[in-house]
N, C-alpha and C positions, 0 to 999 in steps of 0.2 A: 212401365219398366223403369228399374233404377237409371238404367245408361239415359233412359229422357231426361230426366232428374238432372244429372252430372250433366250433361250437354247445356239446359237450362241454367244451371245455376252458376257458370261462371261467369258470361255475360250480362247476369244479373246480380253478380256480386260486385263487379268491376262499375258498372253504370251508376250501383246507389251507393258505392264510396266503403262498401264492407270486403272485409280480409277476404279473397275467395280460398283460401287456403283452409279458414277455420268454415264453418257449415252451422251457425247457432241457430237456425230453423228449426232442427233435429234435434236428436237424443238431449231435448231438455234436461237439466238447464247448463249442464256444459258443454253442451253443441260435439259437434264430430271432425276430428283432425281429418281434411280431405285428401291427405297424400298416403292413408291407410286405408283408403278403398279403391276401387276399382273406378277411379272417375278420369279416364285420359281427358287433362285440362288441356293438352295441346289440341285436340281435336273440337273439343268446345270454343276455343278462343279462334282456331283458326277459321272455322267453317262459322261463325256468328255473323255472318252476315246473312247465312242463308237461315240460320234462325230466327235472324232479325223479320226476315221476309214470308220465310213459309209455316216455321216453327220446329219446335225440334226434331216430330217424326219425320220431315223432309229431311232435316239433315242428318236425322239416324241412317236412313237410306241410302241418301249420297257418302255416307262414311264408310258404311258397308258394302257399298258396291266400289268406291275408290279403292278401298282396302283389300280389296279384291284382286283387284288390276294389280295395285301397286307389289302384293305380294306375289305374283306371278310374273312381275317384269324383273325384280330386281331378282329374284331367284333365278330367273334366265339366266341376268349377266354373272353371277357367280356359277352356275355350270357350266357356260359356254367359254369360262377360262380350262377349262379340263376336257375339252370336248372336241375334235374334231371336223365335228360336222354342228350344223346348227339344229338340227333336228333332234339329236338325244338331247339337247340343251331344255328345247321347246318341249318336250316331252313330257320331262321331270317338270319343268316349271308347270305345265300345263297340272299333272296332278297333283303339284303341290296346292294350286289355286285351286283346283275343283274336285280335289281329293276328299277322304272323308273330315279330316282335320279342319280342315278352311269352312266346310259348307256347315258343318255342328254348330262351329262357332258363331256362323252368321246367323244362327239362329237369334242367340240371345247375349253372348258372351264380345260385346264388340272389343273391346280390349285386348282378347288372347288370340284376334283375329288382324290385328296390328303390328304385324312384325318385318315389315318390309326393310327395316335402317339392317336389320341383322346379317341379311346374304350380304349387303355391302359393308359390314365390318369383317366379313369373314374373307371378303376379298383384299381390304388393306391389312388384316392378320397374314394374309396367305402373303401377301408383297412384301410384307417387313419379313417373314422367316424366308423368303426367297433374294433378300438382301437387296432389291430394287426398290424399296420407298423412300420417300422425302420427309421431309419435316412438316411440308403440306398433307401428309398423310397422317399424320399424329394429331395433325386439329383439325381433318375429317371426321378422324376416329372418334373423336373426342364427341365433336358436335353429335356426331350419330347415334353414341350410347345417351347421349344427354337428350335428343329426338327419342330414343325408344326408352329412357325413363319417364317419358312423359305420357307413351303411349300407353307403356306397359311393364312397370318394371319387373315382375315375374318372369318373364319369360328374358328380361336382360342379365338377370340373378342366373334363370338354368343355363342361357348360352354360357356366362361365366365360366361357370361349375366346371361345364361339359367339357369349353376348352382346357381350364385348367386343369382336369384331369390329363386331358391326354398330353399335354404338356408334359408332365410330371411323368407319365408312362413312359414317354420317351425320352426324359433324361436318365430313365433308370435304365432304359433298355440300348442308348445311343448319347452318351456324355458326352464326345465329343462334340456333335452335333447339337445338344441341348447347350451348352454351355455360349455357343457362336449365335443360336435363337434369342438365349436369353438377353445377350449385351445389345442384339438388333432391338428386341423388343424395351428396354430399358432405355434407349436412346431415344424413342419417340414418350416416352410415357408423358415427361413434364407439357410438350405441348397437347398433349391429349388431355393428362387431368385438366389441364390451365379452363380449354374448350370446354370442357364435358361442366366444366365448374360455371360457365358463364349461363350455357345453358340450361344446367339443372339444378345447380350450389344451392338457390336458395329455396327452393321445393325440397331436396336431398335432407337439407338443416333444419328446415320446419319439422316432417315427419319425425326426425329422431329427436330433435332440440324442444320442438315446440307443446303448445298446451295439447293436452288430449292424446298423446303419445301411449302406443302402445309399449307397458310392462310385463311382461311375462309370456307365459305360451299363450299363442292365439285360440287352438283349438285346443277338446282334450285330447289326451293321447289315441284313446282310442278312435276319432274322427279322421276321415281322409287319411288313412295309414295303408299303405303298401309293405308288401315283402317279395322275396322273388317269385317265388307259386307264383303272383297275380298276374305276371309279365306273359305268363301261360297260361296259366287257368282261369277262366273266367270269374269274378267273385259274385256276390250274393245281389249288390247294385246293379248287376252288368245284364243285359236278357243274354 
């Protein structure tokens, strides 16, 4: 599997003195920008010790099962802000973890199975529109997105998205109120980007700056396309 690969090769990019960002093993002879695949370097560099010792399918293991827990804990603590009791908290968190979502990806996909920093940024988003955060909170924030850029930046792209929609929903639908979120949310930004910059700046500047960058559309149009039918009807991939 590729994720052995990427778990390997950071460890041993770092040890013989070569860029782990660039991959010149591969796609001879201009090698592969590795911040355009699916390679969580944070999970490679942090867990290398148990690389060191067992090898990578030990630590493919331990990452999927940590990744596991961790996304079922921290999902807890963001429902059990809404919750009354601890049990519908446990609940949710419990399906998220062992839902069909989490357990697919444990298949093969360890990166889209890595999203545990997200329920905790959605809890200091919820603290800043609820006007109780700190300035310690803006360089949580920060550090977190720049933790799950490393994990996974897809799925930090759609939480994006996701919020910014509904953002923008509800300044059309509630101005006054949009307008009081935005100045909360704008007050923390600089120490977030500041954080988010220490820990992902110069991965972030590689991918788009550096050699082997991707130009143009990734896929053709026609791969990996959705429209609404498919949110409901099964398509032609799907059994």
């Amino acid at each position: 599997m590729k994720f052995m690969e990427f778990i390997g090769w950071f460890p041993f990019a770092v040890m013989h003195g070569h860029n782990p960002l660039m991959n010149d093993y591969v796609n001879l002879p201009s090698g592969s920008n590795m911040m355009w695949d699916t390679t969580v370097p944070l999970v490679s560099l942090l867990l290398w010790p148990i690389t060191a010792l067992g090898g990578a399918i030990l630590t493919w293991n331990v990452a999927i099962t940590c990744g596991l827990a961790l996304d079922g804990w921290c999902t807890y603590l963001w429902l059990r802000r809404r919750t009354s009791s601890a049990w519908p908290a446990l609940a949710g968190a419990l399906f998220v973890e062992l839902g069909p979502y989490a357990t697919t990806r444990a298949h093969s996909h360890l990166n889209l199975l890595l999203f545990f920093p997200l329920p905790l940024l959605l809890i200091l988003l919820e603290r800043s529109l609820e006007g109780i955060s700190k300035r310690r909170d803006g360089i949580a924030a920060g550090l977190l997105a720049g933790v799950q850029l490393l994990l996974c930046e897809e799925l930090l792209a759609i939480v994006a998205v996701a919020v910014t929609a509904t953002l923008a929903l509800g300044a059309i639908m509630y101005r006054r109120w949009a307008a009081v979120c935005i100045r909360r949310l704008i007050s923390l930004a600089p120490a977030a980007v500041a954080s988010a910059g220490i820990v992902a700046g110069v991965p972030l500047f590689y991918q788009f700056f550096g050699p082997g960058r991707i130009i143009g559309p990734i896929q053709p149009p026609g791969v990996y396309a959705t429209d609404v039918t498919n949110l409901l009807v099964p398509g032609h991939i799907q059994p």
